[in-house]
MARFIKE-790085 format. One line per field, with one value per atom (N, C-alpha, C): atom name; x, y, z; residue number from 1. Coordinates in steps of 0.1 Angstrom, whole numbers, plus 5000, padded with zeros to 4 digits. Example, Ala and Ser with C-alpha at 12.3 -4.5 7.8 and 13.67 -1.06 7.14 Angstrom:
site <- [N_CA_C_N_CA_C] .
X <- [5132_5123_5132_5128_5137_5129] .
Y <- [4943_4955_4967_4978_4989_5000] .
Z <- [5078_5078_5078_5071_5071_5079] .
pos <- [1_1_1_2_2_2] .
//
This chain:
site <- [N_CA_C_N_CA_C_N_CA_C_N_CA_C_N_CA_C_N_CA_C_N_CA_C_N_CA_C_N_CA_C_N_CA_C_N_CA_C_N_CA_C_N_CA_C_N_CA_C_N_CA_C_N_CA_C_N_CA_C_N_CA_C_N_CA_C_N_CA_C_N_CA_C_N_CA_C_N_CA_C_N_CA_C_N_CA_C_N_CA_C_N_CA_C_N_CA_C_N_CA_C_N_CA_C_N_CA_C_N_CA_C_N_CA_C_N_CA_C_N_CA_C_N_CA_C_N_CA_C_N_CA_C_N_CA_C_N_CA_C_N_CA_C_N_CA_C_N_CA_C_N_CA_C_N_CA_C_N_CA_C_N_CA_C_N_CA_C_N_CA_C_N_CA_C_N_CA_C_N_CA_C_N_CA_C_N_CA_C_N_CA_C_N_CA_C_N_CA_C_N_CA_C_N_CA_C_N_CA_C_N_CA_C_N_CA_C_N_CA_C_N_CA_C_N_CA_C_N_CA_C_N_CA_C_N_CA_C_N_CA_C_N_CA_C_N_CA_C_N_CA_C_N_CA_C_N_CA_C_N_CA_C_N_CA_C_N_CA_C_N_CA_C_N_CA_C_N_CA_C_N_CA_C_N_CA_C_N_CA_C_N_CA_C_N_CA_C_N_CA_C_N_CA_C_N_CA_C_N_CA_C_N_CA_C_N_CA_C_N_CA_C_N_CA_C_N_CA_C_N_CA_C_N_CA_C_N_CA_C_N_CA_C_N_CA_C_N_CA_C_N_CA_C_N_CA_C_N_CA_C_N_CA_C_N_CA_C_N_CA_C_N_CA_C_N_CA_C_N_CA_C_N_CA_C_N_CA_C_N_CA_C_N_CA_C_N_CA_C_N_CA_C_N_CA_C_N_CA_C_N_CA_C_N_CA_C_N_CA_C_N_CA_C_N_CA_C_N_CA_C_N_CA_C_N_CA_C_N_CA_C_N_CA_C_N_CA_C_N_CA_C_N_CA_C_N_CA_C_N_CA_C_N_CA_C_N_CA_C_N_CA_C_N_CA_C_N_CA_C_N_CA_C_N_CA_C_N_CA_C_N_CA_C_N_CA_C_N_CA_C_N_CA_C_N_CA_C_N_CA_C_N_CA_C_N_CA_C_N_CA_C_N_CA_C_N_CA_C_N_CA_C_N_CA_C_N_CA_C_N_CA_C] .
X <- [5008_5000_5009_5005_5013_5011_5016_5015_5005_4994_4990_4995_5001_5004_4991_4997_4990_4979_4983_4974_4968_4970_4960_4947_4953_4940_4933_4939_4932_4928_4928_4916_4904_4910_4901_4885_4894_4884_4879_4879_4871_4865_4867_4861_4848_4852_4840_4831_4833_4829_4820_4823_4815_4803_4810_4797_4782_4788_4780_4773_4777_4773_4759_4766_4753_4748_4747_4732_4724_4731_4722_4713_4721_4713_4703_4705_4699_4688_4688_4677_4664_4673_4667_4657_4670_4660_4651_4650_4644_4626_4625_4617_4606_4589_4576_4570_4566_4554_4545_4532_4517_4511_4506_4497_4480_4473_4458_4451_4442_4437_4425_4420_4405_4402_4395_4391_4383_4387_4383_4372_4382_4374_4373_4364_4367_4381_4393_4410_4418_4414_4423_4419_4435_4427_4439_4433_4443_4447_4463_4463_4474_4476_4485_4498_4511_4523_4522_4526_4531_4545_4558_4568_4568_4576_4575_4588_4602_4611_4605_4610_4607_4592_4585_4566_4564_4571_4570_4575_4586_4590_4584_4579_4575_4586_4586_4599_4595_4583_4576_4565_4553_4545_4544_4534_4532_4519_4513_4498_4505_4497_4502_4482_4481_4469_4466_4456_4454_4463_4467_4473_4463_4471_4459_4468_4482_4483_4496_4503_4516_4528_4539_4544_4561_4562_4575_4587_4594_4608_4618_4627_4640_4656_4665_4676_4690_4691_4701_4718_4716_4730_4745_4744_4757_4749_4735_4730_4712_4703_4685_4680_4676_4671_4655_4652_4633_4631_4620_4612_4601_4588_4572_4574_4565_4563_4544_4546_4530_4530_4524_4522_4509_4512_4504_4505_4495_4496_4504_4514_4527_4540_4535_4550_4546_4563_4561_4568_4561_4563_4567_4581_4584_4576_4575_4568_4576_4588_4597_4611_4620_4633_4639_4640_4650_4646_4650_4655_4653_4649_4651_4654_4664_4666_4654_4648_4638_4624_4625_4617_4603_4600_4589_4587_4591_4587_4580_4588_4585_4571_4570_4559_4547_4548_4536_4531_4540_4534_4529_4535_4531_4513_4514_4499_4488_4490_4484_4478_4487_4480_4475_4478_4471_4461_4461_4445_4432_4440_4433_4426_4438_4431_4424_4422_4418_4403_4400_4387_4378_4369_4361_4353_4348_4336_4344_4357_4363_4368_4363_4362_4374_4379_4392_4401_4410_4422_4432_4442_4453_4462_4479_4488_4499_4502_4519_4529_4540_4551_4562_4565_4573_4589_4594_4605_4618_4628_4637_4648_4645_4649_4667_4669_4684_4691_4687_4694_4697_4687_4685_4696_4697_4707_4721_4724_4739_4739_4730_4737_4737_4734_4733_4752_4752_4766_4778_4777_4784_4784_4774_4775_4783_4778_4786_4801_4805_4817_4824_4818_4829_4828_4819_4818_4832_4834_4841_4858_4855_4872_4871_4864_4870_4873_4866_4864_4880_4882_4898_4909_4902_4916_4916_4909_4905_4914_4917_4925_4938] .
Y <- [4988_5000_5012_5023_5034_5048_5056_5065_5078_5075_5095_5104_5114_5128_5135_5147_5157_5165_5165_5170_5157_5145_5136_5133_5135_5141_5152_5166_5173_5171_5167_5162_5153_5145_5133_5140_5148_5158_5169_5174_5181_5173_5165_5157_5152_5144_5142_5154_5166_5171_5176_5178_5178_5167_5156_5147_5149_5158_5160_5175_5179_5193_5188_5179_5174_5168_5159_5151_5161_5172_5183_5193_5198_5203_5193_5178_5169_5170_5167_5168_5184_5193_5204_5208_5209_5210_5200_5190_5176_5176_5183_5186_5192_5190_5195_5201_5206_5210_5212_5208_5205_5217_5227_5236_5233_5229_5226_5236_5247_5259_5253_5262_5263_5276_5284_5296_5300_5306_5310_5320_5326_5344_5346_5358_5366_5368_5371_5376_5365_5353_5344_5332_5321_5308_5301_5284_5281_5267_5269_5258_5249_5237_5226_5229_5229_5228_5211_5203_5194_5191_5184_5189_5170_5168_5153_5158_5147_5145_5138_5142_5137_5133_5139_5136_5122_5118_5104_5096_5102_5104_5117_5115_5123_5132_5147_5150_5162_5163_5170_5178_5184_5190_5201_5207_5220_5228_5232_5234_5251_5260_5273_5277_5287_5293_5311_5308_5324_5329_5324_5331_5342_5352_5364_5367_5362_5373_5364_5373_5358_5370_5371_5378_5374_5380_5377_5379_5373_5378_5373_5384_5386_5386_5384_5387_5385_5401_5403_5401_5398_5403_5397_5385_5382_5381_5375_5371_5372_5375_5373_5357_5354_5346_5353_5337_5343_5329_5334_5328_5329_5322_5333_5326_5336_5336_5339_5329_5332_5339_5349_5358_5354_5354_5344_5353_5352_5362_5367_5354_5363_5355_5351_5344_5347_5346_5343_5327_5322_5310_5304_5299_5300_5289_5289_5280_5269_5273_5260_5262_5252_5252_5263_5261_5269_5279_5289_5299_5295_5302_5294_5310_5309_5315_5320_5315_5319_5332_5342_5353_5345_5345_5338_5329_5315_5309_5311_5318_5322_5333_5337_5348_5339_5333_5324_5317_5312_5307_5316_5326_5340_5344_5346_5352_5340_5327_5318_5318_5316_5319_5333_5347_5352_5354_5351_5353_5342_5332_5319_5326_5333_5341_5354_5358_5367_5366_5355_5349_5347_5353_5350_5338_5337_5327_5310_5311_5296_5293_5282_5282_5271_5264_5258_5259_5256_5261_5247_5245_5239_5242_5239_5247_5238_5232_5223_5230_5230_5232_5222_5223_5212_5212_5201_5206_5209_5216_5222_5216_5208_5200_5202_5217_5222_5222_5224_5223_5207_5201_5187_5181_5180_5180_5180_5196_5197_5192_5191_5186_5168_5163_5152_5148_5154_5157_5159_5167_5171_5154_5147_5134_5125_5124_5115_5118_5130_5132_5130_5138_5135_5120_5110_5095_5089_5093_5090_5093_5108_5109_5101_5101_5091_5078_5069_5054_5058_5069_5065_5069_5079_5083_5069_5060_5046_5037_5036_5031_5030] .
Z <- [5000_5000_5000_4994_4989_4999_5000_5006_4998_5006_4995_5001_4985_4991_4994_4996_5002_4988_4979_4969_4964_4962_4960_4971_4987_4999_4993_4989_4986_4976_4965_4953_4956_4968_4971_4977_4986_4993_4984_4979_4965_4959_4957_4946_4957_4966_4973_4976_4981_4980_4970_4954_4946_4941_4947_4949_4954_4966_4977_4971_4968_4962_4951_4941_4932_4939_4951_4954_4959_4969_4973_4961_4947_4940_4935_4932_4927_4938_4947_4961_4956_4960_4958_4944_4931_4920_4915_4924_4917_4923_4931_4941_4933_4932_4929_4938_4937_4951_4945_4953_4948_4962_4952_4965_4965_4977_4981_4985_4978_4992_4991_4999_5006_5012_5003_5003_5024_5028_5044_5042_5041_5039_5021_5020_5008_5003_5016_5011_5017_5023_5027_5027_5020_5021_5032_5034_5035_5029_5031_5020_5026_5019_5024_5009_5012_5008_5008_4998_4999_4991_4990_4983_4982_4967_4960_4952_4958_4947_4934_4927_4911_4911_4919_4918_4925_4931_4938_4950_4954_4969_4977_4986_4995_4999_5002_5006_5020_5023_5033_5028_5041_5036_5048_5045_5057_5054_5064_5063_5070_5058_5061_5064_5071_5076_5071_5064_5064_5053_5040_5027_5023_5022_5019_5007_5001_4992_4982_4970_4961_4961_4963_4958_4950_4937_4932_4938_4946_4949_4940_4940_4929_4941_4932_4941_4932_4926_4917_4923_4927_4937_4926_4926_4916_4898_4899_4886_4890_4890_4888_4890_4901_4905_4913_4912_4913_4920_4928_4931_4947_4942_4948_4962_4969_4982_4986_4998_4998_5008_5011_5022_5033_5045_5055_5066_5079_5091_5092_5098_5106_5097_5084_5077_5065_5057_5043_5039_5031_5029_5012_5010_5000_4990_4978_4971_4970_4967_4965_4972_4972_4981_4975_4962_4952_4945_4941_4932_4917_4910_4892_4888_4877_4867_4860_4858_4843_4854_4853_4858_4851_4839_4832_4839_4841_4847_4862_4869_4883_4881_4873_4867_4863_4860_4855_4862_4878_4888_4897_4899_4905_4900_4891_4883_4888_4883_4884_4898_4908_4923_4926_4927_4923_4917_4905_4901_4910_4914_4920_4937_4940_4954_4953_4938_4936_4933_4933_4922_4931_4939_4951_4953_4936_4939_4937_4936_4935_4953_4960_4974_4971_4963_4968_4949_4954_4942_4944_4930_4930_4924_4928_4917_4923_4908_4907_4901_4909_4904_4898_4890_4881_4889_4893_4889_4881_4884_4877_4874_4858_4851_4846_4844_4840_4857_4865_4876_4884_4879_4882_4874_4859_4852_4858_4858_4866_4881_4886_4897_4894_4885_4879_4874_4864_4857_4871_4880_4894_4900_4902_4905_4900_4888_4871_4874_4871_4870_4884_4893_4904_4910_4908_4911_4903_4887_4880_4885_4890_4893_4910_4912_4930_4925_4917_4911_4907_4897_4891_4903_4916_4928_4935_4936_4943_4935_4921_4917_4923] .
pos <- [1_1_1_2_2_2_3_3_3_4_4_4_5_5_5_6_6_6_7_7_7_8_8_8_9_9_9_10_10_10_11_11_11_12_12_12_13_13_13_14_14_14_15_15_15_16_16_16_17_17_17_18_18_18_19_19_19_20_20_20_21_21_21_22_22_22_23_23_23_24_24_24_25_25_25_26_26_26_27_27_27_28_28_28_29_29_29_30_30_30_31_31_31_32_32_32_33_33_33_34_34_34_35_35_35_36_36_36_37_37_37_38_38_38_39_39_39_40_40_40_41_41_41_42_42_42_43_43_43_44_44_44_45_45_45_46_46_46_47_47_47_48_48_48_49_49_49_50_50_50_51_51_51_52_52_52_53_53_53_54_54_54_55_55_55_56_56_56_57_57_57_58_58_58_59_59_59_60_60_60_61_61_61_62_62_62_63_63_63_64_64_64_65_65_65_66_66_66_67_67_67_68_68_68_69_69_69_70_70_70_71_71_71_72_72_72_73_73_73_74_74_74_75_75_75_76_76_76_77_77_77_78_78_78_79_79_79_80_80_80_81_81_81_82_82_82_83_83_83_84_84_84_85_85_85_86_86_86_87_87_87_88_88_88_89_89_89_90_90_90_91_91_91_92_92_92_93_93_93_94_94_94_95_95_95_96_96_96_97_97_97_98_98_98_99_99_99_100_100_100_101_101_101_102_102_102_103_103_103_104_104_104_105_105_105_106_106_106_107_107_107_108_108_108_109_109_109_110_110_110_111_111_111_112_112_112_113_113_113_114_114_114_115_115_115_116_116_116_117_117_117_118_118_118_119_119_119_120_120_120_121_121_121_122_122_122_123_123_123_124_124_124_125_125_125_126_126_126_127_127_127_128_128_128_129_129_129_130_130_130_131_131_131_132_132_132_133_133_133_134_134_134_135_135_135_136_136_136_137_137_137_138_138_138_139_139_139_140_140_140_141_141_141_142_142_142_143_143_143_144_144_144_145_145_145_146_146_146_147_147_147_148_148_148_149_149_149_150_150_150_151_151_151_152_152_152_153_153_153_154_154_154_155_155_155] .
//
């Protein structure tokens, strides 16, 4: 058995690391959420959050009280990321774990609940979120590849 140096630890440890990096984005962007309301009042419903990796593992749910309102949040700071928030008594409650690029897309889920809380005479509502297939991807690829260089540091 051979001695590892010190920059073969440190690749070993990066590299694992990037493993770990993809199953987390894989976890996160892989994730759906299915929203349930039920109209209360005229300005508030309430609704159940439920979140499904890839639409089929359970990945948690949560029963928010009293949604009165949707709003778009942005966050330019290095590059435009999006994504809606449901406004509730005393919280705001994100739609999904992650952030997506595409403003349109996050816009089109935005309006959709909206107009659904806006609509007085519909007393319950539903809204699925897909998930985020380009982020699923790379954190896909981040797996592939970094599985690939530990299989060849294991050699």
């Amino acid at each position: 058995m051979r001695k590892l140096h010190w920059i073969e630890i440190v690749g070993f440890i990066a590299t694992g690391l990037c493993v770990l990096l993809g199953l987390l984005i894989i976890w996160l962007t892989g994730q759906s959420t299915h929203l349930s309301c039920v109209r209360v009042t005229p300005t508030a419903a309430n609704c159940l959050l439920q979140r499904q990796f890839l639409g089929v593992i359970p990945a948690g749910q949560r029963d928010i009280a009293n949604v009165s309102g949707v709003e778009l949040q942005e966050d330019c700071f290095d590059s435009c990321t999006y994504w809606v928030e449901l406004r509730a008594d005393k919280e705001r409650v994100s739609l999904t774990h992650f952030a997506t690029y595409s403003r349109r897309r996050a816009q089109m889920d935005e309006q959709a609940l909206a107009q659904a809380l806006a609509d007085h005479p519909v007393t319950t509502f539903q809204h699925t979120s897909r998930p985020e297939w380009l982020g699923f991807a790379a954190g896909l690829f981040l797996v592939i590849f970094g599985g690939g260089l530990l299989w060849w540091f294991r050699r």
